[in-house]
MOPAC internal coordinates of N, CA, C and O (Angstrom, degrees):
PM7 1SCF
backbone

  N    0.0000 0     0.00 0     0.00 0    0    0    0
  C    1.4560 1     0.00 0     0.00 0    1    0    0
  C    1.5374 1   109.76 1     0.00 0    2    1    0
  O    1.2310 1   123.86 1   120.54 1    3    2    1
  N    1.1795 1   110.19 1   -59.46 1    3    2    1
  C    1.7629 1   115.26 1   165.71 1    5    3    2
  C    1.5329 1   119.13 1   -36.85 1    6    5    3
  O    1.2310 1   112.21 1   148.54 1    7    6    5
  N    1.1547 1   132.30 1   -31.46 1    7    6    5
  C    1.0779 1   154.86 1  -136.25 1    9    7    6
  C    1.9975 1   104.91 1  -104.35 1   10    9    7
  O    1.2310 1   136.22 1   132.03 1   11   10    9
  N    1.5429 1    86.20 1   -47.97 1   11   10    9
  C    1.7795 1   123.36 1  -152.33 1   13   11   10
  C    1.9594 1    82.77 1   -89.37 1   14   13   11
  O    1.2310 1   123.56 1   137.51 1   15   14   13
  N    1.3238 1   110.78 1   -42.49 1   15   14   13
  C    1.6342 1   133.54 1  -164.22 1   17   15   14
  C    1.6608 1   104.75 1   -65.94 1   18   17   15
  O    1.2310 1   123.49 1   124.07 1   19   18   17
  N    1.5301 1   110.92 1   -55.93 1   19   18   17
  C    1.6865 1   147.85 1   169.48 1   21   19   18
  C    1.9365 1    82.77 1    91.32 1   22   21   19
  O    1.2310 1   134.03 1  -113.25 1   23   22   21
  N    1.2942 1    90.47 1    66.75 1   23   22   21
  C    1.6826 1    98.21 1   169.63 1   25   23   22
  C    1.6410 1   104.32 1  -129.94 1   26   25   23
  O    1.2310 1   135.08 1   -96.99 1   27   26   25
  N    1.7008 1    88.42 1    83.01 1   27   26   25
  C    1.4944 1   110.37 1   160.89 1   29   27   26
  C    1.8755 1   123.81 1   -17.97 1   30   29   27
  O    1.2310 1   123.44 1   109.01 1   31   30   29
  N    1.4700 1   111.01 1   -70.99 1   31   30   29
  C    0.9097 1   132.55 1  -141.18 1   33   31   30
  C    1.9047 1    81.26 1   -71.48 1   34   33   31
  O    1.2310 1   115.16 1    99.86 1   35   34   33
  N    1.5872 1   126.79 1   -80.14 1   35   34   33
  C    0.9603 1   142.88 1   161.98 1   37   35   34
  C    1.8231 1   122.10 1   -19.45 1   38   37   35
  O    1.2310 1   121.53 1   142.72 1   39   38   37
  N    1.6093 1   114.68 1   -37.28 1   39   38   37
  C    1.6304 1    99.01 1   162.58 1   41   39   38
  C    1.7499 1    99.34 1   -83.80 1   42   41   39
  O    1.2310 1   124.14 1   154.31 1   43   42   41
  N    1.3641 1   109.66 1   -25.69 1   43   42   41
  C    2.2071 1    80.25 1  -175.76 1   45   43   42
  C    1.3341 1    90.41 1   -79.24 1   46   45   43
  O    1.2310 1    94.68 1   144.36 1   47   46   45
  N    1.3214 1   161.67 1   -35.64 1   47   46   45
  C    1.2772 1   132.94 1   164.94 1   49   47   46
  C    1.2894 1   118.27 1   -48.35 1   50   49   47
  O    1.2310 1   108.35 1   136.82 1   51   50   49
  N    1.0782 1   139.38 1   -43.18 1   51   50   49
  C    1.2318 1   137.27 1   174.04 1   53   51   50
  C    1.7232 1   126.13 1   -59.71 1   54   53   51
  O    1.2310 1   135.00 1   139.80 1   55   54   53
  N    1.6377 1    88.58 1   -40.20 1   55   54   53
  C    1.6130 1   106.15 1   174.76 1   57   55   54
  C    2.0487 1   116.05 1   -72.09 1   58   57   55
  O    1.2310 1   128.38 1   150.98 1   59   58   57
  N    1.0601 1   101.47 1   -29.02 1   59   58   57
  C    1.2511 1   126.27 1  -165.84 1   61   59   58
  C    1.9122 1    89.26 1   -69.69 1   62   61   59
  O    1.2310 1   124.24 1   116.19 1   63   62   61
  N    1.7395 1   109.48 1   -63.81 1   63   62   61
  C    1.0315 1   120.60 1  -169.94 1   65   63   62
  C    1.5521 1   110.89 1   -52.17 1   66   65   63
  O    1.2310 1   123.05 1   144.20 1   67   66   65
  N    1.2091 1   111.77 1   -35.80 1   67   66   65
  C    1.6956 1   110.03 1  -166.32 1   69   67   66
  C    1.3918 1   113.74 1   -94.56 1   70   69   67
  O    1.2310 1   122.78 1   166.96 1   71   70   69
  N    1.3741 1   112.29 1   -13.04 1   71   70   69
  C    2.1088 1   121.01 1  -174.26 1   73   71   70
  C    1.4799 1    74.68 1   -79.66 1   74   73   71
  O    1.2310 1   115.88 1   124.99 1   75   74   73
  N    1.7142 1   125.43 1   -55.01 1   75   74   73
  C    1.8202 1   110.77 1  -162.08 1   77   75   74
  C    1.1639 1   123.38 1   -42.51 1   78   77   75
  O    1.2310 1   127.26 1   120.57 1   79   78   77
  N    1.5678 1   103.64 1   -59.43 1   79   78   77
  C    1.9048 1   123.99 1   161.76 1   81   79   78
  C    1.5024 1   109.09 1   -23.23 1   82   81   79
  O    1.2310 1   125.78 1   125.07 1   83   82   81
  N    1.2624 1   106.50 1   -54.93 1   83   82   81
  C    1.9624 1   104.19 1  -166.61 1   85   83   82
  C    1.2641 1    86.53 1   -84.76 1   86   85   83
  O    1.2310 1   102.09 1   119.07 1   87   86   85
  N    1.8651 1   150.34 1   -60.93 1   87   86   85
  C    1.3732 1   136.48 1  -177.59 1   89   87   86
  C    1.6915 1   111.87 1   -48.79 1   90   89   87
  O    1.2310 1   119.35 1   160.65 1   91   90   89
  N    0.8665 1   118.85 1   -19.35 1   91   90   89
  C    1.4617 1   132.27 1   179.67 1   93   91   90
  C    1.9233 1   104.63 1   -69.33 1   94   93   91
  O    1.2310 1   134.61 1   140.52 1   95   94   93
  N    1.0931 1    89.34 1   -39.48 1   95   94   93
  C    1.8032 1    95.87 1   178.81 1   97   95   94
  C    1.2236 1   124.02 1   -60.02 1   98   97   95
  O    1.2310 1   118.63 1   159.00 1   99   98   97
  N    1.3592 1   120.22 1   -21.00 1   99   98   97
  C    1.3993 1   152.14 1  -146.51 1  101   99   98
  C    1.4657 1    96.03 1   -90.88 1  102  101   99
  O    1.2310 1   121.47 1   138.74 1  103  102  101
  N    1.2577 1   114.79 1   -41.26 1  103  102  101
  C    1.5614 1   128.33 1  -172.82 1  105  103  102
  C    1.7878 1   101.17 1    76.96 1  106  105  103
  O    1.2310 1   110.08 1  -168.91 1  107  106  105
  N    0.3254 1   136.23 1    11.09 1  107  106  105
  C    2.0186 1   158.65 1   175.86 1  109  107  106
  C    1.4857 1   114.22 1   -69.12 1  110  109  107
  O    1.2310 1   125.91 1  -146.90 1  111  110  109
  N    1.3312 1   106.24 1    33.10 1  111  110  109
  C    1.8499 1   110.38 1  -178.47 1  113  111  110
  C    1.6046 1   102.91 1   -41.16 1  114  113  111
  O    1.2310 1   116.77 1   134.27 1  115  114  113
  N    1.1839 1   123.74 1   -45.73 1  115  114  113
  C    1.7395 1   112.68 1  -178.78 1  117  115  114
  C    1.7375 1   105.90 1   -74.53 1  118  117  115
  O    1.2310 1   104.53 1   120.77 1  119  118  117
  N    0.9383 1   146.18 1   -59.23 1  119  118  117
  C    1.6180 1   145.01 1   150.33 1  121  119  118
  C    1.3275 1   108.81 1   -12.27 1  122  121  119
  O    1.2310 1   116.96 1   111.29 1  123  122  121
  N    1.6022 1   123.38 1   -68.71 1  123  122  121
  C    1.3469 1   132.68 1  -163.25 1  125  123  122
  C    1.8862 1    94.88 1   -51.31 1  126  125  123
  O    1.2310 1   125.76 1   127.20 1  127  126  125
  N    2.0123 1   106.54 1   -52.80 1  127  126  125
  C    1.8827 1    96.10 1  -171.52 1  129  127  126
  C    1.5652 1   103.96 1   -84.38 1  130  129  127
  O    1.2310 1   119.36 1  -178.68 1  131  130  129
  N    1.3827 1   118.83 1     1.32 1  131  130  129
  C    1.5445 1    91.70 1   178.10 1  133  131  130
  C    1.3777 1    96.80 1   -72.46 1  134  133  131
  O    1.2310 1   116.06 1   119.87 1  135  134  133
  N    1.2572 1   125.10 1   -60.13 1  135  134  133
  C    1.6139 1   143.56 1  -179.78 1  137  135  134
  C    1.5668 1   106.71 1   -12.33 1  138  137  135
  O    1.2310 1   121.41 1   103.38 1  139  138  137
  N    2.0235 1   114.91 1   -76.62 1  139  138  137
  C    1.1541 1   135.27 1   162.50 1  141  139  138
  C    1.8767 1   115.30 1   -35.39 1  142  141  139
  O    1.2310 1   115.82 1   143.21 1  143  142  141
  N    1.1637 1   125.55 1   -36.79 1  143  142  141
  C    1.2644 1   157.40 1  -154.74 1  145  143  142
  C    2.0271 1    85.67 1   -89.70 1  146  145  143
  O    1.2310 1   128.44 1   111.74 1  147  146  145
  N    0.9518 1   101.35 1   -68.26 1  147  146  145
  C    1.7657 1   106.83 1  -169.21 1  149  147  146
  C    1.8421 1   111.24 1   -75.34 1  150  149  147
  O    1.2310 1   131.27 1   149.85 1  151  150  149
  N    1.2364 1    95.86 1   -30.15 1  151  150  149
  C    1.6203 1   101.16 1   162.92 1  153  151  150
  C    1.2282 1   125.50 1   -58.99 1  154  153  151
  O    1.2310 1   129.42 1   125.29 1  155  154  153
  N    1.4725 1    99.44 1   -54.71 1  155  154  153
  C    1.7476 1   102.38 1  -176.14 1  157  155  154
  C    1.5688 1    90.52 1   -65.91 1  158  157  155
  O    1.2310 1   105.81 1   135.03 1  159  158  157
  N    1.1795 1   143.93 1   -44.97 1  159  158  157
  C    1.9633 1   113.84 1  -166.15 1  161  159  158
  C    1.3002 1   102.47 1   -83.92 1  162  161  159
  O    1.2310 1   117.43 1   152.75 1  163  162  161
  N    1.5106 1   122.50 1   -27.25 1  163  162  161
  C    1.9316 1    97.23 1   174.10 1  165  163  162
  C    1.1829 1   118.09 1   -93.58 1  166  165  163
  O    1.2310 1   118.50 1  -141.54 1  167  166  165
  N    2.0310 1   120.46 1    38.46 1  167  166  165
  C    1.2685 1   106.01 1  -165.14 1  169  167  166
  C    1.5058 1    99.93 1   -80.26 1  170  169  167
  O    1.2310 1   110.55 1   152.09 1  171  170  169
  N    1.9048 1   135.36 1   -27.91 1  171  170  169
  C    1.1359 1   113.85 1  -177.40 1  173  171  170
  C    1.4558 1   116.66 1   -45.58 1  174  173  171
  O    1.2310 1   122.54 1   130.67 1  175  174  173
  N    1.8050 1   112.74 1   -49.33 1  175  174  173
  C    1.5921 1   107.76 1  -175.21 1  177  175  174
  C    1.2005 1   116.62 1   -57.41 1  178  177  175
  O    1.2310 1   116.70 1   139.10 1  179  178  177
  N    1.3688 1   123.87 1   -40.90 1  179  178  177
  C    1.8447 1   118.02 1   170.69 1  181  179  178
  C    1.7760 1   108.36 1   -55.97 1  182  181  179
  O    1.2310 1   125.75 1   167.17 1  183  182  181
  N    1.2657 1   106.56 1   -12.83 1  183  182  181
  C    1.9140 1    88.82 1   174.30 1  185  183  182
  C    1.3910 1    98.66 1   -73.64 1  186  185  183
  O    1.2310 1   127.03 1   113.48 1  187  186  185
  N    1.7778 1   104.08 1   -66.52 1  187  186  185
  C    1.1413 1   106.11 1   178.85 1  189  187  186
  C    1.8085 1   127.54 1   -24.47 1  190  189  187
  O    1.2310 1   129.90 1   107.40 1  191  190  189
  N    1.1793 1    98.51 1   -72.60 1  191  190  189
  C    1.4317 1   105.79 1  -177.33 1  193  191  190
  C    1.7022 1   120.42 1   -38.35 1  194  193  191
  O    1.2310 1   125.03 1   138.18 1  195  194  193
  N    1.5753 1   107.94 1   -41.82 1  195  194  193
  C    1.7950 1   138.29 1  -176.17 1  197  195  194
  C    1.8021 1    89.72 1   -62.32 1  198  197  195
  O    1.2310 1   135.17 1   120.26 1  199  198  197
  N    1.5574 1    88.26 1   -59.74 1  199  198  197
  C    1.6240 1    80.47 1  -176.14 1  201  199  198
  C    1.2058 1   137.34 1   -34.32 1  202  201  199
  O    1.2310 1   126.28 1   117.73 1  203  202  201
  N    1.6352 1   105.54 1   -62.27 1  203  202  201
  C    1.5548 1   139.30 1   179.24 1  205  203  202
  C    1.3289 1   110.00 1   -43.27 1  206  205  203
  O    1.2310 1   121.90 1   146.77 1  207  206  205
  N    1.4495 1   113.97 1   -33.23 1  207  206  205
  C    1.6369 1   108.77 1  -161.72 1  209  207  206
  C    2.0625 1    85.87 1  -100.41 1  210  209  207
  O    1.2310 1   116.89 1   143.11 1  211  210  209
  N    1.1029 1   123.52 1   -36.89 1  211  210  209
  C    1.5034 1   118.53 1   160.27 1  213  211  210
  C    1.5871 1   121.88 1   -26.45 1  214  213  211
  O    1.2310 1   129.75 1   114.00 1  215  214  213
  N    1.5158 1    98.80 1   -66.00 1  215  214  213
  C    1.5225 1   113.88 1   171.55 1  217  215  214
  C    1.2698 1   125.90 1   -54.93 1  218  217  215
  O    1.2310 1   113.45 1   166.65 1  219  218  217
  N    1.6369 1   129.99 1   -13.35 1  219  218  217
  C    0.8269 1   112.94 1  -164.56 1  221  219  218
  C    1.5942 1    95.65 1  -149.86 1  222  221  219
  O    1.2310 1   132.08 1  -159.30 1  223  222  221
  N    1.5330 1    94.28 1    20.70 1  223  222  221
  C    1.4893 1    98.17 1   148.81 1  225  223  222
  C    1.5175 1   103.21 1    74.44 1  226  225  223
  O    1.2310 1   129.18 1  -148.49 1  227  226  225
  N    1.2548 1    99.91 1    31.51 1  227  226  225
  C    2.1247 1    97.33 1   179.44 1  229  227  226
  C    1.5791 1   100.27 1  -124.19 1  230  229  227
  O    1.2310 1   112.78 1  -151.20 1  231  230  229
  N    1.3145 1   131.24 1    28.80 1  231  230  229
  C    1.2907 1   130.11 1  -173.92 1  233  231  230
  C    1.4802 1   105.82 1   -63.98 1  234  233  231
  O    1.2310 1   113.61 1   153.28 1  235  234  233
  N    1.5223 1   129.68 1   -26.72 1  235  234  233
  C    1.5183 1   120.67 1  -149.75 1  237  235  234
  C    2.2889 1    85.32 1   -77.06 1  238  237  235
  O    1.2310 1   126.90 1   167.04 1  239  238  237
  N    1.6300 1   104.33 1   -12.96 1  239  238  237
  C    1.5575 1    89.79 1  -177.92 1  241  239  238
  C    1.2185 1   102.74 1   -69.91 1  242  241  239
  O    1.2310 1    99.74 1   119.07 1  243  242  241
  N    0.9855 1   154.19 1   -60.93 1  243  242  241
  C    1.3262 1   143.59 1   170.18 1  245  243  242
  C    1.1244 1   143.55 1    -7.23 1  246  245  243
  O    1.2310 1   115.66 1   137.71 1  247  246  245
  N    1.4630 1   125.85 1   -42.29 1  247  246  245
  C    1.5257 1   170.98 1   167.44 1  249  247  246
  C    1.8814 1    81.43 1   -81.24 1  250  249  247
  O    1.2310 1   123.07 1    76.53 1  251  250  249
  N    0.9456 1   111.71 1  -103.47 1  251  250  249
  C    1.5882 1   119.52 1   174.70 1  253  251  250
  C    1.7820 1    95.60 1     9.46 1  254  253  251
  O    1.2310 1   129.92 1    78.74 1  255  254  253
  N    1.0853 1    98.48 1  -101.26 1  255  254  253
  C    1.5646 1   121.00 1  -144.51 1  257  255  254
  C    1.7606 1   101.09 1   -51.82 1  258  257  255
  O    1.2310 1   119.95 1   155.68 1  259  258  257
  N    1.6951 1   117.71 1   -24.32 1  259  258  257
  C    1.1208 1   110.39 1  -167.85 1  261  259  258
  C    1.3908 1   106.12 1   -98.79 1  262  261  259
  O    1.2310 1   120.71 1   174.75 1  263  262  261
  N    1.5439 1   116.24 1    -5.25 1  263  262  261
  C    1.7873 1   122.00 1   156.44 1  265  263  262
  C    1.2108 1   116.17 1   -62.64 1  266  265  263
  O    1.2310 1   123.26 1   134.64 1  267  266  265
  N    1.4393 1   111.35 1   -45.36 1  267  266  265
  C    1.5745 1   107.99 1  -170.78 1  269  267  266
  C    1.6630 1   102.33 1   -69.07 1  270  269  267
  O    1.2310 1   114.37 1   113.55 1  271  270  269
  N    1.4078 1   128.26 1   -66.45 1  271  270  269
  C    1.6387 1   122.28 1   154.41 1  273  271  270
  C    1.4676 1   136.08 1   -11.63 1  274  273  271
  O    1.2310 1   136.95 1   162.25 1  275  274  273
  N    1.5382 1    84.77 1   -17.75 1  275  274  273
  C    1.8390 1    92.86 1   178.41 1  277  275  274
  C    1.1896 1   101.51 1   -80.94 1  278  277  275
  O    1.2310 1   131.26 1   121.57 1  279  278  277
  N    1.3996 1    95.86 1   -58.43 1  279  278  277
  C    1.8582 1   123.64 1  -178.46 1  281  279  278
  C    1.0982 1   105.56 1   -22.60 1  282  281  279
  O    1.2310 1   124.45 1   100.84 1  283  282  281
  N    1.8301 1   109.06 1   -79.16 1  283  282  281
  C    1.0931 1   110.93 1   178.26 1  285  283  282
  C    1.3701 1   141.90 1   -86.56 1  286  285  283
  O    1.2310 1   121.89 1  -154.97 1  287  286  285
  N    1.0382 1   113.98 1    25.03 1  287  286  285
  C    1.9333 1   132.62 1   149.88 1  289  287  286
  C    1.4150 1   112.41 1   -73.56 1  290  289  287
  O    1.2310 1   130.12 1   140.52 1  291  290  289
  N    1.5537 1    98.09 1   -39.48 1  291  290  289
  C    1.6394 1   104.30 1  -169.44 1  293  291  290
  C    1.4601 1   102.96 1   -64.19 1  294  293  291
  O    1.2310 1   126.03 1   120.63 1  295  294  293
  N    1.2126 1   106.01 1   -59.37 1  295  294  293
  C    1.6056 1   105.96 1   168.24 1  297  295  294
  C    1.4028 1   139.17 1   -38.02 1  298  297  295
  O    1.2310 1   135.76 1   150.46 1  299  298  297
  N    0.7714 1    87.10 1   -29.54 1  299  298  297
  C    2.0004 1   109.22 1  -175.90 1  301  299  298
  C    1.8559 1    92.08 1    70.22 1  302  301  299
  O    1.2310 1   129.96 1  -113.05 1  303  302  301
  N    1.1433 1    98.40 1    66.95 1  303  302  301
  C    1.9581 1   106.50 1   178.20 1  305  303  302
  C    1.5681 1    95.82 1  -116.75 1  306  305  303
  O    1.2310 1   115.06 1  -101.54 1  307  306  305
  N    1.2829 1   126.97 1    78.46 1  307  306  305
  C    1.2980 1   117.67 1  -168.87 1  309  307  306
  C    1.3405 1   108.35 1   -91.97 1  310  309  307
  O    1.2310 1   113.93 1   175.27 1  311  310  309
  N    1.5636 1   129.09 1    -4.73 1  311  310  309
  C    1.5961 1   111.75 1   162.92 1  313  311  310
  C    1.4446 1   108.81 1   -90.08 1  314  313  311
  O    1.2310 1   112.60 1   152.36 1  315  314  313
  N    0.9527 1   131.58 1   -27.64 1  315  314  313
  C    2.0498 1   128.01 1   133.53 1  317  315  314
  C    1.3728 1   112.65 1     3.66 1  318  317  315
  O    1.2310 1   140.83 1    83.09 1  319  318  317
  N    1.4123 1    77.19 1   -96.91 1  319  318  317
  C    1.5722 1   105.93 1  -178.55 1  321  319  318
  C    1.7891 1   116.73 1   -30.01 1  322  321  319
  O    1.2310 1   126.83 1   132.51 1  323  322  321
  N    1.4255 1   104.46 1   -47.49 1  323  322  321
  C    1.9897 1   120.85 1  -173.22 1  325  323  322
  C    1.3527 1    95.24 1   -61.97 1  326  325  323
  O    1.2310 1   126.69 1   137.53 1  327  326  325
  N    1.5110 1   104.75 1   -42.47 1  327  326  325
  C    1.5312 1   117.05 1  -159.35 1  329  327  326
  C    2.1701 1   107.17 1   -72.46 1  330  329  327
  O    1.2310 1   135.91 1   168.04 1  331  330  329
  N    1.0015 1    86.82 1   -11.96 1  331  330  329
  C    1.5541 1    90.52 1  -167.52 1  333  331  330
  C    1.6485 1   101.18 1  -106.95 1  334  333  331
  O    1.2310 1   116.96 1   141.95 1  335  334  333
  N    1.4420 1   123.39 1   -38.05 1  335  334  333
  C    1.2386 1   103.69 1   154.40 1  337  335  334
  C    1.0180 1   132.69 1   -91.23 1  338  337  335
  O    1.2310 1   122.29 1   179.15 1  339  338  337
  N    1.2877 1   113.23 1    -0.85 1  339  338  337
  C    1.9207 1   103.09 1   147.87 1  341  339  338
  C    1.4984 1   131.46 1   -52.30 1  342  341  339
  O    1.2310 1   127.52 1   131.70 1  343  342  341
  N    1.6195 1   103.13 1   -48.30 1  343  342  341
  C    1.4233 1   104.32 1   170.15 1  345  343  342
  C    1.4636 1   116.63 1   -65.26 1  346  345  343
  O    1.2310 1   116.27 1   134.93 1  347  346  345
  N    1.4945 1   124.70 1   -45.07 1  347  346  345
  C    1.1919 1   114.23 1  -179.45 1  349  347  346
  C    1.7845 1   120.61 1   -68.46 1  350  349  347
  O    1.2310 1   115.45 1   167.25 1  351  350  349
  N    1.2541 1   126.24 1   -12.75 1  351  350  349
  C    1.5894 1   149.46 1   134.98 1  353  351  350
  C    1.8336 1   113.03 1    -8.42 1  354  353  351
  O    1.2310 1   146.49 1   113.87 1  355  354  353
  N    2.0137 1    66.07 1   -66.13 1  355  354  353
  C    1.9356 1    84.75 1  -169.33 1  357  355  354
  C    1.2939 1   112.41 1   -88.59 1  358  357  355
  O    1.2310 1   122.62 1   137.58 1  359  358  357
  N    1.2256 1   112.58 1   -42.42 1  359  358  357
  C    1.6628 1   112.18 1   164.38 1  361  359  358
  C    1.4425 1   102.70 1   -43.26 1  362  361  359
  O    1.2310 1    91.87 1   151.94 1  363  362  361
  N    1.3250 1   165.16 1   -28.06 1  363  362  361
  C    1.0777 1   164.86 1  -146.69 1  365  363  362
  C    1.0453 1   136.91 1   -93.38 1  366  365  363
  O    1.2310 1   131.86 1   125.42 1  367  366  365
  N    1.6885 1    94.71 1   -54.58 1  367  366  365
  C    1.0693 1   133.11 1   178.27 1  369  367  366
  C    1.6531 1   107.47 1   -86.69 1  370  369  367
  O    1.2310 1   120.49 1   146.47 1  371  370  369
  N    1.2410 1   116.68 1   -33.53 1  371  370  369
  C    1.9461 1   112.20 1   159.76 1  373  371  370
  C    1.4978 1   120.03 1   -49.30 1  374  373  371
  O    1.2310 1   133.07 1   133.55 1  375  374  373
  N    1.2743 1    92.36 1   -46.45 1  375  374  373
  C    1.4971 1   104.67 1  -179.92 1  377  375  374
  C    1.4305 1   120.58 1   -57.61 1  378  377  375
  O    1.2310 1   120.93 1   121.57 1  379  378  377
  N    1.5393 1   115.82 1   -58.43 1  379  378  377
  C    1.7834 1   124.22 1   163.14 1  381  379  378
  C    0.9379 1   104.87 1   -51.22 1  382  381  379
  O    1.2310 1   109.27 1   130.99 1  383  382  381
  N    1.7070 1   137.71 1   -49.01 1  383  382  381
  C    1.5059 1   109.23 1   176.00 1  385  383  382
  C    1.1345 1   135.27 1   -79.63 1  386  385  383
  O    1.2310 1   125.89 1  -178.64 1  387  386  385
  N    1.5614 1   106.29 1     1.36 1  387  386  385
  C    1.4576 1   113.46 1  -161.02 1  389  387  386
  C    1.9750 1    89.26 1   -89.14 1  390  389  387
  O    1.2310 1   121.36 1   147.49 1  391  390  389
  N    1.5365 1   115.00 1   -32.51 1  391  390  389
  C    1.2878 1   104.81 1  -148.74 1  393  391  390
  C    2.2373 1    91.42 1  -101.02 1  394  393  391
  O    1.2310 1   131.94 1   167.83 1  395  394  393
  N    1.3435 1    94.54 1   -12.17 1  395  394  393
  C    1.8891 1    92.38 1   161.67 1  397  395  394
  C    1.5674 1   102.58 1   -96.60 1  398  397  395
  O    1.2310 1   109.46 1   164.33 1  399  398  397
  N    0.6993 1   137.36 1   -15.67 1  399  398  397
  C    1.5240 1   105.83 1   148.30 1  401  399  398
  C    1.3626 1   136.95 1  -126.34 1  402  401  399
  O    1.2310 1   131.19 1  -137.05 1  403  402  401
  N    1.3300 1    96.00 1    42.95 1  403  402  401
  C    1.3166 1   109.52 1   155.46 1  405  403  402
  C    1.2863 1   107.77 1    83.38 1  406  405  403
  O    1.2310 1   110.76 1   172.33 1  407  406  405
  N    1.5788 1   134.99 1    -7.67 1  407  406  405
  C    1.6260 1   132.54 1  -148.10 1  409  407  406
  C    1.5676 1    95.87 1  -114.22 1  410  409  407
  O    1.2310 1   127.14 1   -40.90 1  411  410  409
  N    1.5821 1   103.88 1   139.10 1  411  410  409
  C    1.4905 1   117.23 1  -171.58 1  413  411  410
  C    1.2626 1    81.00 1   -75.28 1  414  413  411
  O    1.2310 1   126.11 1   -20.56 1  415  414  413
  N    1.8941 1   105.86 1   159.44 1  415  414  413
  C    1.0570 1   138.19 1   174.88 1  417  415  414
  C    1.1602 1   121.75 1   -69.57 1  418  417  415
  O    1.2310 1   120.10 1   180.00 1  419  418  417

């Protein structure tokens, strides 16, 4: 719905809430706040980044990448799983650099 809305602020709360849930599985209470811990200071670049794919009309990746993560949690496929937030990591991180310096994707 956040997503469908283009209410930034509300899918990384939302997004934020559901990566914890699956880091939460981990049993990793120090992992789970470094994680929480590194979010809250790069949350401007996650607007940014949320934004970028808004603007240019790529929001359904978003939704995307955190279905397949479901998938593979559900499974208990945990080199999947590494493998899928790596890309969504890097997908991310193209995007913040793509939209601070200015260079199409």
């Amino acid at each position: 719905k956040a997503i469908n809305q283009r209410d930034i602020i509300t899918y990384l709360n939302q997004d934020e809430a559901f990566l914890e849930i699956i880091y939460a599985a981990s049993n990793n209470a120090v992992m789970v706040n470094v994680i929480k811990s590194l979010w809250a200071r790069c949350r401007p670049y996650k607007i940014i980044g949320a934004k970028r794919s808004f603007d240019m009309n790529k929001s359904e990746s978003l939704w995307e990448n955190q279905e397949a993560l479901l998938s593979a949690a559900t499974e208990k496929d945990g080199k999947l799983a590494a493998a899928l937030s790596e890309k969504s990591l890097r997908e991310a991180s193209h995007r913040i650099e793509a939209t601070l310096s200015s260079k199409p994707l």
